[in-house]
C-alpha positions as CSV (number, residue, x, y, z in Angstrom):
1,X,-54.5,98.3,94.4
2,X,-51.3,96.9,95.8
3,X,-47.8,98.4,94.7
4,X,-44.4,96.9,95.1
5,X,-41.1,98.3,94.4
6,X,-38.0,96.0,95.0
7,X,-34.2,97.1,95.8
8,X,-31.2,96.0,97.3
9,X,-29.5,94.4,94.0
10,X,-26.1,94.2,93.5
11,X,-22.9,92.5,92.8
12,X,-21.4,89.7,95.5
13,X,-19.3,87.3,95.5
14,X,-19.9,83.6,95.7
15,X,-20.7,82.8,99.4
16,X,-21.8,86.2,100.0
17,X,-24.8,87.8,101.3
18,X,-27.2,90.2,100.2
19,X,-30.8,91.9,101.5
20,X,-33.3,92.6,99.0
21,X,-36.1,94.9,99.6
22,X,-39.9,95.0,98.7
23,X,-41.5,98.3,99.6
24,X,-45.7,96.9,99.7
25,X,-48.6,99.4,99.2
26,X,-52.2,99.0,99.1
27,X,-52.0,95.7,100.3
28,X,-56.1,94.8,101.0
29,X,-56.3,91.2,100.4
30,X,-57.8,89.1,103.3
31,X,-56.8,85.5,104.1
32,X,-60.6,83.3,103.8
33,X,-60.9,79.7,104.9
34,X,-59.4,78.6,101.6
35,X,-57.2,81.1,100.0
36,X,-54.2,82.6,102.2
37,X,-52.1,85.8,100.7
38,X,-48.8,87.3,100.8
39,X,-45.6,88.2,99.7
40,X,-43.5,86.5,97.3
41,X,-40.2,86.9,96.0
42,X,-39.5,85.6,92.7
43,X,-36.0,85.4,90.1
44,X,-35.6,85.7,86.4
45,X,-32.0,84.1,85.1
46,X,-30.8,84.7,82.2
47,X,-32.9,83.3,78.9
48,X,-35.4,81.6,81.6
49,X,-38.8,82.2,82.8
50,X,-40.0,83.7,86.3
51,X,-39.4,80.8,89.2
52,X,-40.5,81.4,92.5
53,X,-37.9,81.6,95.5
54,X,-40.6,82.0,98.5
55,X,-43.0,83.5,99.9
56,X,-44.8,85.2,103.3
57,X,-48.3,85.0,104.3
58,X,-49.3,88.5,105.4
59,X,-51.9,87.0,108.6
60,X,-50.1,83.7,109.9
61,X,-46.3,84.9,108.9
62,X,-46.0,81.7,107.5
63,X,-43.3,81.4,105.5
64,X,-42.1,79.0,102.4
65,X,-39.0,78.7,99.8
66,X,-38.3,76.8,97.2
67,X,-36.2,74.5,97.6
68,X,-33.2,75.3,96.1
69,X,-32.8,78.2,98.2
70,X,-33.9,76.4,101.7
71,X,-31.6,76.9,105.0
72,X,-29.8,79.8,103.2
73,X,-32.6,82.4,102.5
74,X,-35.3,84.2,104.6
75,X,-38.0,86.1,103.9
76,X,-39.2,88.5,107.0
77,X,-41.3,91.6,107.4
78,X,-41.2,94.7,109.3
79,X,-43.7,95.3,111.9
80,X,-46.2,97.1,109.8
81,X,-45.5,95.1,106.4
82,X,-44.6,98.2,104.7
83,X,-41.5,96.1,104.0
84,X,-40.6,92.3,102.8
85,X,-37.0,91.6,102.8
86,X,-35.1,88.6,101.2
87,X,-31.8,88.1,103.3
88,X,-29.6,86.1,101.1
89,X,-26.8,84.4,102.5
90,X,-24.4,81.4,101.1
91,X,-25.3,82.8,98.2
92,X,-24.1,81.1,94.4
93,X,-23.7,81.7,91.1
94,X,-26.5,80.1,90.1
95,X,-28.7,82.7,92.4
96,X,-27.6,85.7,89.3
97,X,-31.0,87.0,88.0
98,X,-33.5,90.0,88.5
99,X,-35.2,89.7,91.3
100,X,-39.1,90.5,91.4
101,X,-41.5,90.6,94.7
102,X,-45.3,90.5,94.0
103,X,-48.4,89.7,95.7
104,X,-49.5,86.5,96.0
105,X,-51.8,83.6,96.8
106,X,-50.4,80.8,98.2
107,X,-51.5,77.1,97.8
108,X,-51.5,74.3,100.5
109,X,-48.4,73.3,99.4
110,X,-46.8,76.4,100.1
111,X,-46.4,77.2,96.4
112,X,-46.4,81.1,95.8
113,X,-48.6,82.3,92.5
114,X,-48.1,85.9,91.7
115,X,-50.9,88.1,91.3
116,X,-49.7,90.8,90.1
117,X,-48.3,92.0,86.7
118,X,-44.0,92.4,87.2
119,X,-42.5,95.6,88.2
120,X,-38.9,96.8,87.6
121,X,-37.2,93.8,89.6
122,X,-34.0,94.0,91.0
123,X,-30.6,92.8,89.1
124,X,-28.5,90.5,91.5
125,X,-25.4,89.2,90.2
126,X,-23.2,86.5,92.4
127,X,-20.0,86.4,90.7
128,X,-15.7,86.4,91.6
């Protein structure tokens, strides 16, 4: 059973960065010729539902992002995926939420459904 724990939230300024953590256990699931799985990240604003901000494909490393955060963040991996990490630069006051990393299955489009149930999520605040 795959585990997740996410850290790294805080408070920044507009135009700031931040690197969010996702500590992955147990992850077992096995790209097939049709279904490819991951890591994704995903954000919670205030009074709104759960949108996805990207996600990593465990086998390929391929890598996708909504685009609202394109060309300012980046999703990588350590060597032995023990850890995801969502570098956040340029970042704006619209980025505030809880932050959530989950497994995932991701379509051909490159969108990132969650497989899992949330955990604790991380608060991130961007605000002067």
């Amino acid at each position: 059973e795959v585990n997740v724990v996410e850290s790294g939230g805080g408070l920044v300024q507009p135009g700031g960065s931040l690197r969010l953590s996702c500590h992955v256990s147990g992850f077992t699931y096995e790209d097939t010729s049709v279904d490819e799985y991951g890591i994704g990240w995903f954000r919670q604003a205030p009074g709104k539902y759960h949108t996805s901000v990207g996600c990593t494909s465990k086998q390929f490393g391929r890598t996708h992002y909504t685009d609202a955060v394109k060309g300012r963040f980046t999703i990588s991996s350590d060597s032995a995926w023990n850890t995801v990490y969502l570098q956040m630069n340029r970042m704006k006051v619209e980025d505030t939420g809880v932050y959530y990393c989950a497994a995932v299955t991701i379509g051909v489009t490159g969108t990132c459904f969650p497989l899992t149930d949330w955990g604790q999520g991380t608060q991130v605040t961007v605000s002067s």
